[in-house]
N, C-alpha and C positions, 0 to 999 in steps of 0.2 A: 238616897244618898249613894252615889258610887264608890265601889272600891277601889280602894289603894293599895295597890301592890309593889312591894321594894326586890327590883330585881340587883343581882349583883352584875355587873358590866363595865363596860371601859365608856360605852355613853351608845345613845339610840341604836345608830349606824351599826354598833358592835352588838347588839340585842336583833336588828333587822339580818345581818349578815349571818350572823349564827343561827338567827329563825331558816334561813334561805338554806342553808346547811345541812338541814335538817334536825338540827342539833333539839333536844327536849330543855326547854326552859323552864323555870318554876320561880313566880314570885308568893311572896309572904306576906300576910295582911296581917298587921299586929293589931290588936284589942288586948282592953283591959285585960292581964293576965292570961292571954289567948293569943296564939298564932295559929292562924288558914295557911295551908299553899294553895296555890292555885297553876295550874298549867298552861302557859303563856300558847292557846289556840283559838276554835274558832268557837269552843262554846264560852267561852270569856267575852262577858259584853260589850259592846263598842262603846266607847267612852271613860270603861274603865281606866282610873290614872294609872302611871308606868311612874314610879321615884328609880332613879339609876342611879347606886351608890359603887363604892369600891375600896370607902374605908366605914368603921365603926368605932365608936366610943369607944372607952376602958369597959363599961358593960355589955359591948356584943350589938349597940343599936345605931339601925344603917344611919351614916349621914349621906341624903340626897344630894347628889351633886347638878342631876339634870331631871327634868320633869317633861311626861310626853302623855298622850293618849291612846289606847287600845283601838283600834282598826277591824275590827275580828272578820270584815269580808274582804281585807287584804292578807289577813295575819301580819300586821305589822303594829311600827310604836311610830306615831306621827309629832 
């Protein structure tokens, strides 16, 4: 099964331009009572999901607004 990770962002574009930036990104993989981060690069597997949110519930959990794919031999979100 692939992971899912919920980056915070304004939407892909804004996750790719900030990649380009050099900027360090980190998404969040939520499990049962469990949160990963993970480091949006190239050891991140291609195909890993991308959820891109930029609001959250009353309890702190992202709502996705856009859904893309990990790239990891472009380092991008497709």
């Amino acid at each position: 099964m692939a992971i899912q990770l919920y980056v915070q962002a304004k939407s892909k574009a804004d996750i790719n331009r900030r990649l380009e930036a050099s900027e360090v990104l980190v998404g969040t993989e939520y499990k049962m009572l469990e949160e990963t981060k993970y480091p949006l690069n190239t050891n991140l597997p291609t195909g890993t999901i991308i959820k891109v949110f930029d609001k959250t519930d009353g309890q702190g959990v992202p709502y996705a607004k856009a859904y893309g794919q990990w790239d990891a031999g472009l380092c991008r979100v497709r």
